[in-house]
DOPAMAR-447830 format. One record per residue: residue number from 1; chain; x negated, y negated, z of N, C-alpha, C in turn. Coordinates in steps of 0.02 Angstrom, whole numbers, plus 50000, padded with zeros to 5 digits. Layout:
<sites>
SITE    k  c  n.east  n.north   n.up  ca.east  ca.north  ca.up  c.east  c.north   c.up
SITE  NUM  A       X        Y      Z        X         Y      Z       X        Y      Z
...
</sites>
This chain:
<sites>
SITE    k  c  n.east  n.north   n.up  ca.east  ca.north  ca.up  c.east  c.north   c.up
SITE    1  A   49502    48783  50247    49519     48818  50309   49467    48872  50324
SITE    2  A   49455    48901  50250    49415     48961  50279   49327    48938  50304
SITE    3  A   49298    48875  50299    49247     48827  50333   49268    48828  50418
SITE    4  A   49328    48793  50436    49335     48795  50489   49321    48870  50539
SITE    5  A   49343    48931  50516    49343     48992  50541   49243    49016  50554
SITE    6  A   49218    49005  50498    49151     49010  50504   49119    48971  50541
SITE    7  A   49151    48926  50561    49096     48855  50608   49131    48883  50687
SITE    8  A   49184    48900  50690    49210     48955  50755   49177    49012  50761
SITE    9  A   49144    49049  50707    49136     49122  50716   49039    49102  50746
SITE   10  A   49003    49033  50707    48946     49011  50737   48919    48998  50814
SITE   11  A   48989    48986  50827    48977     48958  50914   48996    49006  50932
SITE   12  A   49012    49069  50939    49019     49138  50976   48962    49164  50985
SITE   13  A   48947    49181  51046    48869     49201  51087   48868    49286  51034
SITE   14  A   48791    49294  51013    48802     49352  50985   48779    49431  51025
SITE   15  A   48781    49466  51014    48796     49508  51079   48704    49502  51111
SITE   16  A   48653    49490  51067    48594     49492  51101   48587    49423  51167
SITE   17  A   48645    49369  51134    48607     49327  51168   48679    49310  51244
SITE   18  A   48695    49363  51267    48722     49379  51316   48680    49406  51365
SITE   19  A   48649    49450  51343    48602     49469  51395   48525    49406  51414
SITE   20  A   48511    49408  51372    48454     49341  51365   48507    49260  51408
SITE   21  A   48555    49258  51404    48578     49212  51450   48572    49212  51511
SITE   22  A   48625    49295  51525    48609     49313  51596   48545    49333  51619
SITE   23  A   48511    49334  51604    48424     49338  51615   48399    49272  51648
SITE   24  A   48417    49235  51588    48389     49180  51598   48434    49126  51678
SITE   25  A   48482    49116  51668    48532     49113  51721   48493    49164  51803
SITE   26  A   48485    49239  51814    48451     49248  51851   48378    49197  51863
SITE   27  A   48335    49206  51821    48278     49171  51828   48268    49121  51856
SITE   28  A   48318    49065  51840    48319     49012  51868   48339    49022  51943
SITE   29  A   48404    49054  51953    48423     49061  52042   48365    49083  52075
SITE   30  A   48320    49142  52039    48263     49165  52059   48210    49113  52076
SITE   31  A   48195    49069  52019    48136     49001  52031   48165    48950  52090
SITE   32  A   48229    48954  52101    48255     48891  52149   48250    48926  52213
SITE   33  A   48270    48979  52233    48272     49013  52306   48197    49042  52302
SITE   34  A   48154    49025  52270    48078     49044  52285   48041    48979  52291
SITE   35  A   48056    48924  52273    48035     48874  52279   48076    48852  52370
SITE   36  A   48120    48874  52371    48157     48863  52446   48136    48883  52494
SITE   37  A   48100    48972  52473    48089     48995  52541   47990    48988  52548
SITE   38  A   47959    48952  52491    47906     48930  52507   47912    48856  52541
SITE   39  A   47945    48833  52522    47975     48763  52564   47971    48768  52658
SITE   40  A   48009    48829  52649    48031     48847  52722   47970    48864  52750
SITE   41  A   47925    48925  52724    47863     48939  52757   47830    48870  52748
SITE   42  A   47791    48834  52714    47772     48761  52724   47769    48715  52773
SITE   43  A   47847    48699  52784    47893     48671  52850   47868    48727  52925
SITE   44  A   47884    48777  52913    47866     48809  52960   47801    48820  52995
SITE   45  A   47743    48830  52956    47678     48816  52974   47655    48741  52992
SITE   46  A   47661    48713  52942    47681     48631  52985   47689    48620  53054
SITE   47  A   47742    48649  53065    47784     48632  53109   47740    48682  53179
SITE   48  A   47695    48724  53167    47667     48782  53218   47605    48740  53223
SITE   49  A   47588    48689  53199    47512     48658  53216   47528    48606  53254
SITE   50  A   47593    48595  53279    47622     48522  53333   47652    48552  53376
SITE   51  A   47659    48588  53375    47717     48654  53432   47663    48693  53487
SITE   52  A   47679    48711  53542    47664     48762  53602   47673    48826  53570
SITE   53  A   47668    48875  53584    47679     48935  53569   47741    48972  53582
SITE   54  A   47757    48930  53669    47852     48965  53664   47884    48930  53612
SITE   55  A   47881    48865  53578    47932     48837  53529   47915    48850  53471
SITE   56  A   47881    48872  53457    47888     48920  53409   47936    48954  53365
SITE   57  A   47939    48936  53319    48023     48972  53272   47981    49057  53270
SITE   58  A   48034    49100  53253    48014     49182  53270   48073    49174  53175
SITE   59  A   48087    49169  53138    48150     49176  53099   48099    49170  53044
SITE   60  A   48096    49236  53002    48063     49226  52935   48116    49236  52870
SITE   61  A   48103    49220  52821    48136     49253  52760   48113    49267  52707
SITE   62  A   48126    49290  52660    48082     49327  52601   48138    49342  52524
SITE   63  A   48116    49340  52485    48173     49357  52425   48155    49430  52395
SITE   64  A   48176    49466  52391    48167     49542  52378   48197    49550  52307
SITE   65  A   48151    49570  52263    48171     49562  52188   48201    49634  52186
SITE   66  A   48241    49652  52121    48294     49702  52092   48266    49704  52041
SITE   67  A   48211    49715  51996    48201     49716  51942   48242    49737  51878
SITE   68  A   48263    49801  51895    48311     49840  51826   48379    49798  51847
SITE   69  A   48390    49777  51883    48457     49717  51881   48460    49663  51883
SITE   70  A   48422    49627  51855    48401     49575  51851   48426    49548  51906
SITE   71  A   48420    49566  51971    48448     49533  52044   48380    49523  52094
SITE   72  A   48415    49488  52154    48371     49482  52193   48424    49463  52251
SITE   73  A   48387    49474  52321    48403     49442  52386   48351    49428  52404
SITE   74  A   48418    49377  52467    48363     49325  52512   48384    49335  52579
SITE   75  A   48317    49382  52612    48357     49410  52674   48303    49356  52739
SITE   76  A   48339    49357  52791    48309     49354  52844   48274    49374  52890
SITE   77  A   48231    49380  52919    48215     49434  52973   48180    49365  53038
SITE   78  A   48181    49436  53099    48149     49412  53167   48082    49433  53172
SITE   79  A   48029    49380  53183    47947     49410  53180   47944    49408  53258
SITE   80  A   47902    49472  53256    47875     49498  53344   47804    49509  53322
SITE   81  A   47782    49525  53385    47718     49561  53412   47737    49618  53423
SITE   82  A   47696    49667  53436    47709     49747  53475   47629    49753  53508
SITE   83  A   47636    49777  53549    47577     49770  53582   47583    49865  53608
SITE   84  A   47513    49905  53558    47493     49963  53561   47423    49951  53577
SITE   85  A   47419    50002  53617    47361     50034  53638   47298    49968  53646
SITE   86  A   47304    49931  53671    47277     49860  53669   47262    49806  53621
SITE   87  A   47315    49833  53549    47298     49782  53518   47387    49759  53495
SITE   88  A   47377    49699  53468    47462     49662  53454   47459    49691  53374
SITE   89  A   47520    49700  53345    47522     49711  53289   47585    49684  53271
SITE   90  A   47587    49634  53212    47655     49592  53197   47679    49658  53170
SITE   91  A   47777    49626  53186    47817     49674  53156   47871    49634  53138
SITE   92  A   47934    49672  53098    47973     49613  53075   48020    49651  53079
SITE   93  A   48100    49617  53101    48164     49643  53121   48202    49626  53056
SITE   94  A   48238    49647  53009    48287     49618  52970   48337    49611  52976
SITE   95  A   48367    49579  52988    48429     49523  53006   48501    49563  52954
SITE   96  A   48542    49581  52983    48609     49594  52972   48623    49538  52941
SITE   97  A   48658    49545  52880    48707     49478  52828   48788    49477  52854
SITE   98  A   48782    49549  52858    48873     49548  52853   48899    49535  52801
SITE   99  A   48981    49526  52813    49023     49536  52724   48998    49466  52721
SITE  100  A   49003    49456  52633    49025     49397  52620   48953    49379  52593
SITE  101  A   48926    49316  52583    48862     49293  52557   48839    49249  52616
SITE  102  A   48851    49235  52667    48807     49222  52718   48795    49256  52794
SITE  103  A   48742    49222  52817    48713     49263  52879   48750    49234  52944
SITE  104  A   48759    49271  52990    48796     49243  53051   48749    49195  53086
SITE  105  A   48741    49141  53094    48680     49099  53123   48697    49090  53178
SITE  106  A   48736    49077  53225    48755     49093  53279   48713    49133  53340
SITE  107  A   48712    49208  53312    48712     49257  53337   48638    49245  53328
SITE  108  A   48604    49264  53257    48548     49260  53258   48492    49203  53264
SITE  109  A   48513    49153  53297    48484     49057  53282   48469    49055  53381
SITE  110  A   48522    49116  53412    48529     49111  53502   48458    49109  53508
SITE  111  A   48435    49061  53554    48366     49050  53595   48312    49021  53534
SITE  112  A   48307    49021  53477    48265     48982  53446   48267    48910  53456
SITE  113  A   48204    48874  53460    48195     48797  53457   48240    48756  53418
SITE  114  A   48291    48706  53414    48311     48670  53384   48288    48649  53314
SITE  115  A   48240    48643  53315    48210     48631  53251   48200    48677  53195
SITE  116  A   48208    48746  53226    48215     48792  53191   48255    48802  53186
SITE  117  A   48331    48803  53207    48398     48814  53202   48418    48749  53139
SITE  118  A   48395    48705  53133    48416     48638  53085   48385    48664  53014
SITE  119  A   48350    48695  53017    48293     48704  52963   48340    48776  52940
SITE  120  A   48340    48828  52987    48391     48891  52971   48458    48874  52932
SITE  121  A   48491    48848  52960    48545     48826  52958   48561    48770  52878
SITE  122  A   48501    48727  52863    48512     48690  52796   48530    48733  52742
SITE  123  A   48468    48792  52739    48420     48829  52684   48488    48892  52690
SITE  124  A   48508    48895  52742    48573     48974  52725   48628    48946  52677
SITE  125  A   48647    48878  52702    48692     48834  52658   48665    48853  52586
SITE  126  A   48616    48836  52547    48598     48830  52497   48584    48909  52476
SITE  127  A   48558    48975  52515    48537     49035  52497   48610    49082  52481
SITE  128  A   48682    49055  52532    48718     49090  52523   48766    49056  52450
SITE  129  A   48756    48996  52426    48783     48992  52364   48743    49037  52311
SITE  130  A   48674    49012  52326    48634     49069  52281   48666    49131  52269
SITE  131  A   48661    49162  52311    48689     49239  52349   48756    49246  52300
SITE  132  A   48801    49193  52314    48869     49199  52284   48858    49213  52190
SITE  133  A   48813    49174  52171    48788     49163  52095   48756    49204  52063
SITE  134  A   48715    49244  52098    48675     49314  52087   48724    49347  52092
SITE  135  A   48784    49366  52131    48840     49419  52123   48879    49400  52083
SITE  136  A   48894    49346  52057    48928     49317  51990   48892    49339  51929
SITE  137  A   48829    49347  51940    48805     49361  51874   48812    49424  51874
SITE  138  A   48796    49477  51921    48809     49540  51905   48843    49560  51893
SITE  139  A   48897    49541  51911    48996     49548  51883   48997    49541  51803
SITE  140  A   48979    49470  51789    48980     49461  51718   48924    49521  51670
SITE  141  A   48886    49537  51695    48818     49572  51672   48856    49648  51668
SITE  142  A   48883    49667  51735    48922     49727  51720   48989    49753  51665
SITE  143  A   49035    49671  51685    49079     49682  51650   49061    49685  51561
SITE  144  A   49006    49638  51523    48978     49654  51469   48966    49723  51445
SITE  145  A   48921    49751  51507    48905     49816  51471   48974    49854  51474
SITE  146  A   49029    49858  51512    49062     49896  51505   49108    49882  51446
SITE  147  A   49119    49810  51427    49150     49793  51359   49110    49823  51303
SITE  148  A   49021    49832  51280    48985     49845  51256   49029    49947  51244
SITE  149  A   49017    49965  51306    49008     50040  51295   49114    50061  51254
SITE  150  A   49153    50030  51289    49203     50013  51257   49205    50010  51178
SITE  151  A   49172    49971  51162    49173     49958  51090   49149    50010  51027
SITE  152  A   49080    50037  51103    49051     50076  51045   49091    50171  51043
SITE  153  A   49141    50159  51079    49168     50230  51100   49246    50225  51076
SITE  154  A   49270    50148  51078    49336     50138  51042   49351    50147  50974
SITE  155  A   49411    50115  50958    49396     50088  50892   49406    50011  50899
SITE  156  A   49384    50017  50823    49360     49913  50813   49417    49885  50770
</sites>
């Protein structure tokens, strides 16, 4: 019996390799929504060497790393011109998320080309599960350390 208890106590994650999971777990959401939103710029430039200039998609996005939390977002924004003193200078609007893990596409998709609304619209599907999984991990990542500081302030 007392074999069986030790081959149980083996498969229990040990406290280092909790964090090294959730690391690793980020990393990956990190490599898949960076491989997505180079996808998107790709598609998008593509797509600006067969296009006029009004059809044109204006809808950029970008992943913004969290370093000390092992987090990240994947936000949206609107690309403009500004036109000072005779010269244009790009500028970029960032896009409201609202509650929840996705973006209102609706609101922000009004007057873009179709083709950019299909292309918007796939990649939010796939960014706001992301979104959901990165806040799953931080939950779990938080709730650890607070079991961690627990332990070391309780008794055992």
């Amino acid at each position: 019996m007392k074999s069986d208890d030790s081959e149980k106590e083996s498969l229990l994650p040990t406290d280092a390799a909790i964090p090294v999971w959730l690391e690793s777990k980020a990393e990956q959401l990190h490599a898949h929504a960076r491989m997505l939103v180079d996808d998107y710029w790709r598609q998008m430039n593509q797509r600006h060497q067969h296009v006029t200039t009004q059809e044109r998609g204006h809808i950029g996005v970008r992943i913004r790393r969290r370093e000390s939390r092992l987090s990240f977002s994947i936000e949206w924004y609107r690309m403009a011109t500004l036109r000072q003193k005779g010269q244009t200078k790009p500028i970029c609007q960032y896009l409201k998320k609202g509650p929840g893990y996705r973006y209102p596409l609706q609101r922000i998709l009004k007057g873009e080309p179709d083709w950019e609304q299909k292309l918007v619209e796939t990649l939010e599907n796939e960014f706001a599960d992301i979104r959901k999984q990165v806040a799953l991990l931080g939950t779990l990542r938080d709730a650890y350390w607070q079991f961690q500081k627990a332990m070391a302030t309780g008794s055992h």
